[in-house]
DRENDO-1510 file (C-alpha; in Angstrom, 1 decimal, always signed):
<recs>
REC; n; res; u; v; w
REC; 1; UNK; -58.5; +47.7; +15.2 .
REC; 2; UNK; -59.2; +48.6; +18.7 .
REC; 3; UNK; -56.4; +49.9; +20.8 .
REC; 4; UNK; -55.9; +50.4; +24.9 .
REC; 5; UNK; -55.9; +54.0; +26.7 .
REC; 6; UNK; -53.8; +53.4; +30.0 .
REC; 7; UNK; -52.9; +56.4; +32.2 .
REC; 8; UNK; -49.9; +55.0; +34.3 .
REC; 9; UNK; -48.5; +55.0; +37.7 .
REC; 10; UNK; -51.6; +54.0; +39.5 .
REC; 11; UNK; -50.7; +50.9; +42.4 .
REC; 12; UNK; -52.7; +48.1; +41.5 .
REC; 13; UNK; -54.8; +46.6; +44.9 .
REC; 14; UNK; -57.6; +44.0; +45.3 .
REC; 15; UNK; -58.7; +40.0; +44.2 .
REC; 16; UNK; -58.8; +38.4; +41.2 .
REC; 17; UNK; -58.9; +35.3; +39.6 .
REC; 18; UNK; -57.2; +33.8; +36.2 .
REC; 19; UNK; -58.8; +32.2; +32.9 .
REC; 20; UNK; -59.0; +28.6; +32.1 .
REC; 21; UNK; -55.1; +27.7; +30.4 .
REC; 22; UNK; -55.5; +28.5; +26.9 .
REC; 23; UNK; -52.7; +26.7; +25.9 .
REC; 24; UNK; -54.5; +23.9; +27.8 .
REC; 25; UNK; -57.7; +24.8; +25.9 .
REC; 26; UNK; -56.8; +24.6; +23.0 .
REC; 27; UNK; -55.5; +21.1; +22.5 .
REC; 28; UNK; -58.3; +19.7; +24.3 .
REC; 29; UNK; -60.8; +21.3; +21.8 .
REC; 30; UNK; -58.7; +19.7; +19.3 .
REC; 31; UNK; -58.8; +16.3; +21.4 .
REC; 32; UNK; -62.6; +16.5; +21.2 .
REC; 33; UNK; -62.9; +15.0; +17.5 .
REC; 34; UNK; -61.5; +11.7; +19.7 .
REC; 35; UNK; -65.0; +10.8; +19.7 .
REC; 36; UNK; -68.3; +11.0; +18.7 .
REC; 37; UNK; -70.0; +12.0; +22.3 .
REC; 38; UNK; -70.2; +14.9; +23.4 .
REC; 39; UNK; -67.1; +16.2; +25.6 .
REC; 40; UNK; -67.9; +19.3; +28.1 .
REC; 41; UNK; -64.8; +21.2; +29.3 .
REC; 42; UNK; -65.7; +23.8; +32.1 .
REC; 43; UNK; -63.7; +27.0; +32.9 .
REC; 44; UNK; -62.9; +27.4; +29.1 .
REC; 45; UNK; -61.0; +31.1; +28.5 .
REC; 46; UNK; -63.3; +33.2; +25.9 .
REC; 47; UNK; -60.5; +34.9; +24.1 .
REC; 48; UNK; -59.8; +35.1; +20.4 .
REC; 49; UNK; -57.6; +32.3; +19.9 .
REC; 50; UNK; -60.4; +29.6; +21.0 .
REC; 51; UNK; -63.0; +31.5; +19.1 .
REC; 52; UNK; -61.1; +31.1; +16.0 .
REC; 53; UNK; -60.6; +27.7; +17.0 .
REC; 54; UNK; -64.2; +27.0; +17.5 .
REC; 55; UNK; -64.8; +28.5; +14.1 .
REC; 56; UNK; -62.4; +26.3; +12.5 .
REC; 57; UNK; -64.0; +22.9; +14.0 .
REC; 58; UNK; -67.1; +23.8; +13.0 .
REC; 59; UNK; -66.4; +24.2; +9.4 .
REC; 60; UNK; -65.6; +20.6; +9.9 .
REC; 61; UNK; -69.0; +19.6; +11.3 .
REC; 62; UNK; -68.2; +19.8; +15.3 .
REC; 63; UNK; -71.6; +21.4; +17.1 .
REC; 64; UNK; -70.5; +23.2; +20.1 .
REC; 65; UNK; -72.9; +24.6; +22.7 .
REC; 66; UNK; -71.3; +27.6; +24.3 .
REC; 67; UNK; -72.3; +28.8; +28.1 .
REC; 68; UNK; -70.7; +31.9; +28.8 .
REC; 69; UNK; -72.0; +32.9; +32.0 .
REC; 70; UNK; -70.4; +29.7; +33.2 .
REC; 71; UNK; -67.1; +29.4; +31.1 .
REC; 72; UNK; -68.7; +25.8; +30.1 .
REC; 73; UNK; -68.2; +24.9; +26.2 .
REC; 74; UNK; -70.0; +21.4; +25.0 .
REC; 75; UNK; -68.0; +19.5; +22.0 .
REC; 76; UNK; -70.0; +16.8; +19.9 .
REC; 77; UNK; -67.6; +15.2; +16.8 .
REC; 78; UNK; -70.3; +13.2; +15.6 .
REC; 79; UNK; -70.3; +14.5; +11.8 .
REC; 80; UNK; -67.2; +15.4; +10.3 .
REC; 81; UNK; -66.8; +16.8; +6.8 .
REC; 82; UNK; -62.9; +17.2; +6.5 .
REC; 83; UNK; -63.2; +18.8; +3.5 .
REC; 84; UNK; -65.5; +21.7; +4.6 .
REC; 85; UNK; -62.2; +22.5; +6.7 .
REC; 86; UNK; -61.9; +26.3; +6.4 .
REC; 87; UNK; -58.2; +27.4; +5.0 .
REC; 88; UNK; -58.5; +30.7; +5.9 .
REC; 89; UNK; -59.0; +30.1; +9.2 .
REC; 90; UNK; -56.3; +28.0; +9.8 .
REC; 91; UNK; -54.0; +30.3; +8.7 .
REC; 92; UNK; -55.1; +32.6; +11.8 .
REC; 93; UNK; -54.0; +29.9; +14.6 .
REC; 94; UNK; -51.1; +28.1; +15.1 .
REC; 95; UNK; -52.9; +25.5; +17.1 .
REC; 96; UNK; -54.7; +24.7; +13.6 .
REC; 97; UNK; -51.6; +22.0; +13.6 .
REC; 98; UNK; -53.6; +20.1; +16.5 .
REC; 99; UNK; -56.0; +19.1; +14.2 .
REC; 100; UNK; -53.3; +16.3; +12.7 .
REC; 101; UNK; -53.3; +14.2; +15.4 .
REC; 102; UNK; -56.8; +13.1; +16.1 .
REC; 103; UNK; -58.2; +13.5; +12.7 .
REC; 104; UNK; -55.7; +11.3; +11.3 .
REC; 105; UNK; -56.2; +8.9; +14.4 .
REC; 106; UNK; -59.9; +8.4; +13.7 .
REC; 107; UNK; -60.6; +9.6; +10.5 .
REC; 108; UNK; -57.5; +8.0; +8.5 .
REC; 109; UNK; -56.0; +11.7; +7.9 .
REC; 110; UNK; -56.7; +15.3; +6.7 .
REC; 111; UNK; -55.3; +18.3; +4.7 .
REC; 112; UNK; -54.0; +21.4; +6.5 .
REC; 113; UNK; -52.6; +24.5; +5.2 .
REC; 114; UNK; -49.5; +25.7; +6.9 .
REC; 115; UNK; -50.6; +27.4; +10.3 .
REC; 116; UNK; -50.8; +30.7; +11.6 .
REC; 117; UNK; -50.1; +32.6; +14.7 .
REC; 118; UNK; -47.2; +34.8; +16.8 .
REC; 119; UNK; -44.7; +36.5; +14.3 .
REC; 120; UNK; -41.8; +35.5; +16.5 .
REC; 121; UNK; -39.6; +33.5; +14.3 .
REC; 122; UNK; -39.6; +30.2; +12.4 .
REC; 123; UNK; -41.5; +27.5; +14.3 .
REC; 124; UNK; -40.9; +24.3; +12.9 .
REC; 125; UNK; -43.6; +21.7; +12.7 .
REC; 126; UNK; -40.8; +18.9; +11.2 .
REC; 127; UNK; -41.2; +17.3; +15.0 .
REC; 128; UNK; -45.5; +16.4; +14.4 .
REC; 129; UNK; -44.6; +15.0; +10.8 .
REC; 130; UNK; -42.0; +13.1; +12.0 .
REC; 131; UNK; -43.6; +11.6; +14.9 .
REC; 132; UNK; -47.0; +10.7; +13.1 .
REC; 133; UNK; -44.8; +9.1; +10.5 .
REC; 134; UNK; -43.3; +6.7; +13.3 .
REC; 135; UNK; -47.0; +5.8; +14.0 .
REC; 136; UNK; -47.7; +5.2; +10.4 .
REC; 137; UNK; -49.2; +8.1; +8.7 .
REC; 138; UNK; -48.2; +9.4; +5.9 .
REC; 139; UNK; -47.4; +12.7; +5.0 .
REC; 140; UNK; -47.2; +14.9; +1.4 .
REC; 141; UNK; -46.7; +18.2; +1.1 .
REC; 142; UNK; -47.4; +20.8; -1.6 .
REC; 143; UNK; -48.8; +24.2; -0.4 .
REC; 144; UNK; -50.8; +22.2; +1.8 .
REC; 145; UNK; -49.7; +19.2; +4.5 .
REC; 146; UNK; -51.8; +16.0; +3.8 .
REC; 147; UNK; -51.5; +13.7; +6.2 .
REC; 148; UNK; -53.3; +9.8; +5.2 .
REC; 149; UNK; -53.0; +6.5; +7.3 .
REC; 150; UNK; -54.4; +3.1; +6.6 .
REC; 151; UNK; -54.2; +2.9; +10.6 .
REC; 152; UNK; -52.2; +3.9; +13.1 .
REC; 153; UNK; -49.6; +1.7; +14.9 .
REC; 154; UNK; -47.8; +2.1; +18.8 .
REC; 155; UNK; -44.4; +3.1; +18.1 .
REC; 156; UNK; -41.5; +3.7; +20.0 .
REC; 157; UNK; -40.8; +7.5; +19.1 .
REC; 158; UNK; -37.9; +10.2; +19.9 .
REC; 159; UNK; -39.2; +13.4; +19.6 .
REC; 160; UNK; -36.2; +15.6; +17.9 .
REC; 161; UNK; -37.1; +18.8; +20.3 .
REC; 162; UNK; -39.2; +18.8; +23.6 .
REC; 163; UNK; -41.8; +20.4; +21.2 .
REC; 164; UNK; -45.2; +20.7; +23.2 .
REC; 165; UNK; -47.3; +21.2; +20.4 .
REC; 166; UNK; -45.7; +18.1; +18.6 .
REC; 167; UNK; -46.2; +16.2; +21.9 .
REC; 168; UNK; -49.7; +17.0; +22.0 .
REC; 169; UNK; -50.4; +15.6; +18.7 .
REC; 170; UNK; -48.5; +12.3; +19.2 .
REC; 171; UNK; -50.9; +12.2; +22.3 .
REC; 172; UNK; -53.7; +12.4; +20.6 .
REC; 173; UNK; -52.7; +9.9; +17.9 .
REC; 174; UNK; -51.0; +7.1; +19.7 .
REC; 175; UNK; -54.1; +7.0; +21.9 .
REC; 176; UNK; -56.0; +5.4; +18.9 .
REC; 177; UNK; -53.5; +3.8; +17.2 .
REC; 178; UNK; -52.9; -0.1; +17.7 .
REC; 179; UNK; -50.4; -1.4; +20.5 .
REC; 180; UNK; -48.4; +1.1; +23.2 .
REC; 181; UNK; -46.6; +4.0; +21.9 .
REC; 182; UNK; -43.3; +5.6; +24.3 .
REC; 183; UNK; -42.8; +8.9; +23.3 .
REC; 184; UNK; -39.1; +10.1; +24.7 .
REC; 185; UNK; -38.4; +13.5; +24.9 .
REC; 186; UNK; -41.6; +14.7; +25.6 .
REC; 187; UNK; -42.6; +18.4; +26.3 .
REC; 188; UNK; -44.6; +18.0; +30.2 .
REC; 189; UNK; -46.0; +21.6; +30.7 .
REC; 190; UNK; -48.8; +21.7; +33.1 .
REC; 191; UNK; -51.1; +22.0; +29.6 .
REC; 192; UNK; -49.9; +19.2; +28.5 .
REC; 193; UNK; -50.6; +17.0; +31.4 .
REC; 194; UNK; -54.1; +18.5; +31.6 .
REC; 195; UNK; -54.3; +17.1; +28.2 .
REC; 196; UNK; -53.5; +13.5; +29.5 .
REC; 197; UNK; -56.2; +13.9; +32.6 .
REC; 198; UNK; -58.6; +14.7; +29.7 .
REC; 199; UNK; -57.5; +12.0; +27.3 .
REC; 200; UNK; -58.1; +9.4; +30.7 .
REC; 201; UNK; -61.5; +10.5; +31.5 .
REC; 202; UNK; -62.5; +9.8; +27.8 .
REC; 203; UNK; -61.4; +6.1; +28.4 .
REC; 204; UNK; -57.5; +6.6; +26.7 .
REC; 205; UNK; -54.7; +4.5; +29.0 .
REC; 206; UNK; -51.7; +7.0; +29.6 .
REC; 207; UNK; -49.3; +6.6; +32.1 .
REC; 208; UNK; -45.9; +8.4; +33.2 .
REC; 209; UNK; -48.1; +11.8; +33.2 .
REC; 210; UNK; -45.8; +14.7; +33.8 .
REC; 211; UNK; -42.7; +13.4; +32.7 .
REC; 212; UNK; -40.8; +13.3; +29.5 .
REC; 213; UNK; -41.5; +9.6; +28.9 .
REC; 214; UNK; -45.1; +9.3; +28.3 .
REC; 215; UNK; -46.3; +5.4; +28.0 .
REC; 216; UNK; -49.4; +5.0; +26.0 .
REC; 217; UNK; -51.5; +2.3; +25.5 .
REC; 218; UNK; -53.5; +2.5; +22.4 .
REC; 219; UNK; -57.7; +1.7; +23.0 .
REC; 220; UNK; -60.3; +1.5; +20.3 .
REC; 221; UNK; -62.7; +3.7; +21.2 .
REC; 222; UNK; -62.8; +7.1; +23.5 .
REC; 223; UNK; -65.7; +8.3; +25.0 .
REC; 224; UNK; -67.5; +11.7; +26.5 .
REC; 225; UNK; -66.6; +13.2; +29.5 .
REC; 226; UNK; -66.6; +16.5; +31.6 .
REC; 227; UNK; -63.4; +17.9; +32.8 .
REC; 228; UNK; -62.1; +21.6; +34.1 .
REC; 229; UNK; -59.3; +23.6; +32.6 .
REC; 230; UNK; -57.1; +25.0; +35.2 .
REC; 231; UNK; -55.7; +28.2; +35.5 .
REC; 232; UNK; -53.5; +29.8; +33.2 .
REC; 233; UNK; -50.3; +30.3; +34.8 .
REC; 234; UNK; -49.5; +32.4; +32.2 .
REC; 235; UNK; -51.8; +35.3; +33.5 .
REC; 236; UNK; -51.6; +34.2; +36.9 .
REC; 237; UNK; -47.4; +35.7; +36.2 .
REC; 238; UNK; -48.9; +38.5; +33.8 .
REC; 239; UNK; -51.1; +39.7; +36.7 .
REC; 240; UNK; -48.2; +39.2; +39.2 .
REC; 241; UNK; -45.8; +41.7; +37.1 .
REC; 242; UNK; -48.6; +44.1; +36.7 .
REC; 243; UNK; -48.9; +44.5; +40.4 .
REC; 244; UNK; -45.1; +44.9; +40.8 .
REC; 245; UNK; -44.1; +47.3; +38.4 .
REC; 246; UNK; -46.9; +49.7; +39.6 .
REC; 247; UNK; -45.9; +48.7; +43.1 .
REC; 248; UNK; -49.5; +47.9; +44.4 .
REC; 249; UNK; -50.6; +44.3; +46.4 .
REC; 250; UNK; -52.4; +41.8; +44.9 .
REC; 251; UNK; -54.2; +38.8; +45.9 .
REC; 252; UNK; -54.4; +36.2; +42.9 .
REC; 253; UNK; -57.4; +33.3; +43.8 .
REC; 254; UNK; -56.9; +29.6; +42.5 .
REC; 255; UNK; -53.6; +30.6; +40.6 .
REC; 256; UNK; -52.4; +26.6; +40.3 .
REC; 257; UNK; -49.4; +27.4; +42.7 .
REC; 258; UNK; -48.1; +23.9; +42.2 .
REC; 259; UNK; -46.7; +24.4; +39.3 .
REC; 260; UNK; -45.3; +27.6; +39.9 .
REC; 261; UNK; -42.0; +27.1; +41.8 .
REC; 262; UNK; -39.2; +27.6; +39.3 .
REC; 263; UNK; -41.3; +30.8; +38.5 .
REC; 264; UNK; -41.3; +31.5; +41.9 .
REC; 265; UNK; -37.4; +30.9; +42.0 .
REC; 266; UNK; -36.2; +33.1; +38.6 .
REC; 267; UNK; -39.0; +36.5; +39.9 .
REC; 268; UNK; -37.3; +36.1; +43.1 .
REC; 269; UNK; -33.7; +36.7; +41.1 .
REC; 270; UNK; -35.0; +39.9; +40.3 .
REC; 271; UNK; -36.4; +41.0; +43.9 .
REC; 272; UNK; -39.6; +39.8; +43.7 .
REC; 273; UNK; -41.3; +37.7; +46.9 .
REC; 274; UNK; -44.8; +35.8; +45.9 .
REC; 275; UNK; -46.3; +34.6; +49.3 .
REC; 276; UNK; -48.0; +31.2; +48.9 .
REC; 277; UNK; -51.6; +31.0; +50.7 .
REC; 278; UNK; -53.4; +27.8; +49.8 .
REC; 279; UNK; -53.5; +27.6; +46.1 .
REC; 280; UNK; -54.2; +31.7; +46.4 .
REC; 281; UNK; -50.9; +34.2; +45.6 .
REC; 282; UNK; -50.3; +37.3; +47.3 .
REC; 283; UNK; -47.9; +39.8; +45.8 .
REC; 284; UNK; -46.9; +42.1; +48.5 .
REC; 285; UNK; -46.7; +45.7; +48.1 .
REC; 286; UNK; -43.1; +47.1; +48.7 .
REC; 287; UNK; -41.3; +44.9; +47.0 .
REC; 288; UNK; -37.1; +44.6; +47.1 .
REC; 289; UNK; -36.7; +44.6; +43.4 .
REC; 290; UNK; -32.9; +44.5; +43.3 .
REC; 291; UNK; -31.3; +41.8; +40.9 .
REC; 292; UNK; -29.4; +38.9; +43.0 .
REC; 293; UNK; -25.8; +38.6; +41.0 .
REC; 294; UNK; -24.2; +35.5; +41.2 .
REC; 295; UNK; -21.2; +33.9; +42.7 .
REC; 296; UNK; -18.3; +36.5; +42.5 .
REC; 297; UNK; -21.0; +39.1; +41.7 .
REC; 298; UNK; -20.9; +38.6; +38.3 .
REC; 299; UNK; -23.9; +39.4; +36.0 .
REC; 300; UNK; -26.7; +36.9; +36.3 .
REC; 301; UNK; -28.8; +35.0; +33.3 .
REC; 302; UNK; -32.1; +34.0; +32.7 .
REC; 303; UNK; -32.1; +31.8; +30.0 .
REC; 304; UNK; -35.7; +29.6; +29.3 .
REC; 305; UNK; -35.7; +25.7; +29.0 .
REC; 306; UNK; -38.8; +23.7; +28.7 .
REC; 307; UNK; -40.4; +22.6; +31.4 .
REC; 308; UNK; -40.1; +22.5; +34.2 .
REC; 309; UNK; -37.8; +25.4; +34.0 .
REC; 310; UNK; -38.3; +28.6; +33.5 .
REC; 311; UNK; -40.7; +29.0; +29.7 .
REC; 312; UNK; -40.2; +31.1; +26.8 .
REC; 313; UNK; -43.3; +32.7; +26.9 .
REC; 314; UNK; -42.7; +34.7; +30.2 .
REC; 315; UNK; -39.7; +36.5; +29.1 .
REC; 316; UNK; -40.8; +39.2; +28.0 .
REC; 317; UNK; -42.9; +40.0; +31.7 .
REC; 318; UNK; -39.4; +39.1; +33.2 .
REC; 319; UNK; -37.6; +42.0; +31.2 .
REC; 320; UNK; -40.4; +44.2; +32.0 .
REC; 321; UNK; -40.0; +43.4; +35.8 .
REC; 322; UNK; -36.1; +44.0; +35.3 .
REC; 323; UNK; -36.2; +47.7; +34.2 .
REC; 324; UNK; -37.9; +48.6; +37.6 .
REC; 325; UNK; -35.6; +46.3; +39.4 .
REC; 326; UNK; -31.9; +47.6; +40.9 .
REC; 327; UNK; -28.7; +45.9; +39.2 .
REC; 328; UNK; -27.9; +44.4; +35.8 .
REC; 329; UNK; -29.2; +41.2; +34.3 .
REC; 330; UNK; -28.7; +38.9; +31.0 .
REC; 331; UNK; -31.8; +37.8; +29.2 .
REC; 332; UNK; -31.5; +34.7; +26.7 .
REC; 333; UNK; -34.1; +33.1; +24.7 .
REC; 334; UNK; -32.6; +30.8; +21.9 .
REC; 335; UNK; -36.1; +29.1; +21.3 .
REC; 336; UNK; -37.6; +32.1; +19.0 .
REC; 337; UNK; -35.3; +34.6; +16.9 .
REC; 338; UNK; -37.9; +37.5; +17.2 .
REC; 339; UNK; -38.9; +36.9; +20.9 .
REC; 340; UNK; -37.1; +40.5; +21.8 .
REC; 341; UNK; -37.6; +42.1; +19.0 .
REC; 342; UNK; -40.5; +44.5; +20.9 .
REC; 343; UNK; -37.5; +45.8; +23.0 .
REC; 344; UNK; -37.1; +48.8; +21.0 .
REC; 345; UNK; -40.9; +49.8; +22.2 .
REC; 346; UNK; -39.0; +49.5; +26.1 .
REC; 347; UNK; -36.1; +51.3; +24.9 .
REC; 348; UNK; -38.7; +54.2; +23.6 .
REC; 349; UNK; -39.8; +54.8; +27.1 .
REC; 350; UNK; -36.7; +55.1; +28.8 .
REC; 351; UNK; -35.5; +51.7; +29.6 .
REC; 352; UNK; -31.9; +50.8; +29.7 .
REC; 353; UNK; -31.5; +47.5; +27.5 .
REC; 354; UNK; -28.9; +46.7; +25.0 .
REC; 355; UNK; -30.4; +44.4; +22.3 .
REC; 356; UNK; -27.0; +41.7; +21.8 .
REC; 357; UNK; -28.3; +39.8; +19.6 .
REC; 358; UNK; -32.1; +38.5; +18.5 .
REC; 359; UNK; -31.4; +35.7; +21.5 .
REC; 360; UNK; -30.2; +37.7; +24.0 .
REC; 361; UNK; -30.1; +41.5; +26.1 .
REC; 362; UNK; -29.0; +43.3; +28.9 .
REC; 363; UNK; -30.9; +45.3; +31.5 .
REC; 364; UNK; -30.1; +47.9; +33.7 .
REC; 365; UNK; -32.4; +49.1; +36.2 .
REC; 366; UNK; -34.4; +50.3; +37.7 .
REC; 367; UNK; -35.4; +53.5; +35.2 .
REC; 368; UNK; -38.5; +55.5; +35.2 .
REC; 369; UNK; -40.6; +54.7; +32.1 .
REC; 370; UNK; -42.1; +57.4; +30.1 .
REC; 371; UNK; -45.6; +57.0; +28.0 .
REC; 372; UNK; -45.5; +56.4; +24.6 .
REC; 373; UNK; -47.4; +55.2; +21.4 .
REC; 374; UNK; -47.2; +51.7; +20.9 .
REC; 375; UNK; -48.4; +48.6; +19.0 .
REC; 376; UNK; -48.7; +44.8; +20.0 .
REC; 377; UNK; -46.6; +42.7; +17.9 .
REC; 378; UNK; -47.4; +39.2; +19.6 .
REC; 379; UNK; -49.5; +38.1; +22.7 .
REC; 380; UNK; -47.0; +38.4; +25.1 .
REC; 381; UNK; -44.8; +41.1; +23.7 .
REC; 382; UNK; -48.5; +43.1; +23.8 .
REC; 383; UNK; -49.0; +42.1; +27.5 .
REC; 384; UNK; -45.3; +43.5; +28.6 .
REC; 385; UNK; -46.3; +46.2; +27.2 .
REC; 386; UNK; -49.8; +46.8; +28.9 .
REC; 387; UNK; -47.6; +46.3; +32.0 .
REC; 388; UNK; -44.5; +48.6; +30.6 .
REC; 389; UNK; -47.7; +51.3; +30.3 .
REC; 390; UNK; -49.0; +50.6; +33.7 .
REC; 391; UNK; -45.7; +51.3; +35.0 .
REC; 392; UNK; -45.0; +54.9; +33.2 .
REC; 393; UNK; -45.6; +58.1; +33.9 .
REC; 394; UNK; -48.2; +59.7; +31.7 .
REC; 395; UNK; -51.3; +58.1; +29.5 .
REC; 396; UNK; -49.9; +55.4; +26.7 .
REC; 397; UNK; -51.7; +54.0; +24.0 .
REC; 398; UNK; -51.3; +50.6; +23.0 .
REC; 399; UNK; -52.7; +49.8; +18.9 .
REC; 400; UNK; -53.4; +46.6; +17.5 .
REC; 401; UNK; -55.5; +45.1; +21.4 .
REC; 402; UNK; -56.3; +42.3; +19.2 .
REC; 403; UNK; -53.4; +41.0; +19.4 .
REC; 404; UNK; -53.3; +40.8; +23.3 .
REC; 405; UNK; -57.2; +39.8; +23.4 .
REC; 406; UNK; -56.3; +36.3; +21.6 .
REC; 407; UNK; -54.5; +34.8; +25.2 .
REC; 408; UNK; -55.9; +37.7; +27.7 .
REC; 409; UNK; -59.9; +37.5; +28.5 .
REC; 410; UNK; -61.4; +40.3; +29.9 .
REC; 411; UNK; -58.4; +41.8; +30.6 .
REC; 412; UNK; -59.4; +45.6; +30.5 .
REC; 413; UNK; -61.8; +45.0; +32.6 .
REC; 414; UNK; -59.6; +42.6; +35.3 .
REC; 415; UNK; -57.6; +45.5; +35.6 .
REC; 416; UNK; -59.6; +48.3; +36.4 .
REC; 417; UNK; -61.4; +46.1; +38.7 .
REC; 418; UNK; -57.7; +46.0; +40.5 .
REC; 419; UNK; -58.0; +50.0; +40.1 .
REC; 420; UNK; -55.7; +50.0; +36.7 .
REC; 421; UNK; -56.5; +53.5; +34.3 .
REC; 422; UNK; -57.2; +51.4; +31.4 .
REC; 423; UNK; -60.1; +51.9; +28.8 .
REC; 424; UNK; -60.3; +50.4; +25.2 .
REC; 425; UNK; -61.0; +52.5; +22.1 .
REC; 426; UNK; -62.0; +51.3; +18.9 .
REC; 427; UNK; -60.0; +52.8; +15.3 .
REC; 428; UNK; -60.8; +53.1; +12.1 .
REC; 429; UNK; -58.4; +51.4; +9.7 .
REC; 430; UNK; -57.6; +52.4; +6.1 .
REC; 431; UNK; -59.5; +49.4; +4.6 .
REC; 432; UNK; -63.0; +50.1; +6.8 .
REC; 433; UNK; -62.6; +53.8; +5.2 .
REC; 434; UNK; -61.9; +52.6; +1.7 .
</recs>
């Protein structure tokens, strides 16, 4: 188990430039058994979760060609064995779901064991068996899902949540399946439309990209294509936070800035100003970081919705940015029951929060943030507190990287190139010594 070193309280300063999405990535490596040419997707983040991924598609027979010096991963579906899937593997990665979709759109179905991933509460995958069940598939479940079809047919489907994973996999079946599907109440993260761009270059007819009504008219036969992840606005934010809280300046190269303006909007609540050059982002140094109250000053909230408002998965940076920002502000995330459970780690260096309940907590800032020993419960619990260390006085150790490394690339080595006191140690764990 390796584990991150970070001496604190050093301004970050310099260039850099983001990963592919990964939450982009992955679907589209999943969208690759669409066809039996091969599919090259550029700018592809090496990081644990699509290694795993890549693992687990080639236990079904994908052969992918990996060039690392230029991000550039090549996909060829032309012999599957679904039943060489690999179980344990699956139960690593939650985007192990995404393989319902398009194996049960062109192979007539598959058998999945319940997936793995963040620790962050119940997430339900009712919404995928549901919608492939509008399409036609059918669906048993034991200690494994089993999904079979005769053939897909278009449908006209109301998704129960704005789910984005279940939204992908509707995608990737109803492209396939015979007639036009409307799928209502779809999720339209920037990831998601990525995944439509994708899905057009191989030849699949989606229209209505971007919005929650996606119109999709089913084709017989996709095709091979090249096509270039964008940036992960999930780092781009990460990054952004990270120069903040150590009060350095920042320029972030090709961060996607268009689809960063209710970001922009909520950061700026808590006293942050991004400046907008080009697609590039410039986080100034000496930054206001005093909380905005609202009409009557009364205490503000930051609640996530999906897209595009503000998403779940950058809480945890915002709370991190509130304990160095003036004033008192609500936090509420009713998507995940443990998304705030890492706030006792906060709470352990100094920081004034009050835990309300698993949805919801109130900071107080700003407070000077001591080192500590911590451990990485989730991806982006682990990167709030890589930024949480950055912040404090003193050197911090953060266990279980791993955890981190599955959505961050590089990143010890991003940050010291930014002039961060970060080095990565490798432990022994009980089991090696056994």
């Amino acid at each position: 188990m390796d584990k991150f070193i970070i001496q604190g309280g050093k301004p970050l300063h310099g260039t850099m430039r983001p990963s592919g999405n990964k939450n982009a990535a992955l679907p589209m490596m999943a969208a690759t058994l669409l066809t039996e040419e091969p599919v090259i997707l550029k700018n592809m983040p090496n990081i644990n979760d699509t290694r795993t991924m890549a693992d687990l598609m080639e236990s079904l027979g994908v052969v992918i060609e990996k060039d690392t010096q230029t991000s550039t991963w090549t996909f060829q579906a032309a012999s599957i064995r679904p039943s060489d899937l690999d179980p344990a593997l699956c139960r690593q990665i939650r985007a192990s779901i995404l393989l319902a979709g398009p194996m049960t759109a062109r192979f007539g179905g598959i058998k999945l064991p319940p997936p793995g991933g963040d620790v962050i509460g119940r997430r339900r995958v009712d919404t995928h068996i549901l919608a492939l069940e509008a399409l036609g598939a059918n669906f048993e479940f034991t200690d494994t899902f089993e999904f079979t079809t005769d053939g897909l047919i278009g449908a006209d489907i109301l998704l129960d949540e704005a789910s984005v994973t279940a939204t992908e996999n509707t995608i990737m079946a109803a492209v396939l399946a015979k007639g036009v599907t409307h799928i209502h109440n779809a999720a339209s993260e920037p990831h998601i439309q990525e995944l439509c761009l994708l899905l057009n270059a191989m030849g699949a007819k989606i229209k209505n990209i971007g919005s929650n009504i996606l119109e999709i008219e089913g084709v017989e036969k996709l095709h091979g294509t090249e096509f270039t992840i964008g940036p992960d606005y999930l780092e781009v934010i990460s990054y952004v936070g990270a120069a903040v809280v150590t009060g350095g300046e920042i320029r972030i190269k090709d961060a996607g800035v268009q689809h960063l303006r209710m970001i922009r909007l909520v950061l700026k609540r808590l006293g942050v100003e991004l400046i907008f050059d080009g697609d590039d982002i410039i986080v100034p140094a000496n930054q206001k970081l005093e909380i905005e109250p609202d009409l009557g000053n009364a205490i503000p909230e930051i609640s996530v919705m999906p897209w595009p408002a503000f998403p779940t998965d950058l809480m945890s940076i915002a709370i991190v940015i509130a304990t160095q920002s003036k004033g008192t502000i609500l936090f509420h995330d009713w998507m995940y029951p443990s998304r705030m459970f890492f706030i006792d780690k906060l709470v352990s260096m100094g920081a004034q929060i009050v835990l309300c309940d698993p949805h919801r907590c109130i900071v107080n800032g700003p407070t000077k943030l001591n080192a500590e020993k911590l451990e990485s419960p989730d991806i982006r619990a682990g990167i709030a507190l890589v930024l949480a260390a950055l912040s404090a006085d003193g050197e911090s150790t953060i266990r279980n990287a791993g955890q981190i490394d599955r959505g961050y690339e590089r990143i010890e080595f991003k940050l010291r190139g930014l002039g961060a006191d970060i080095v990565r140690k490798q432990t022994r764990t009980i089991e090696s010594e056994s």
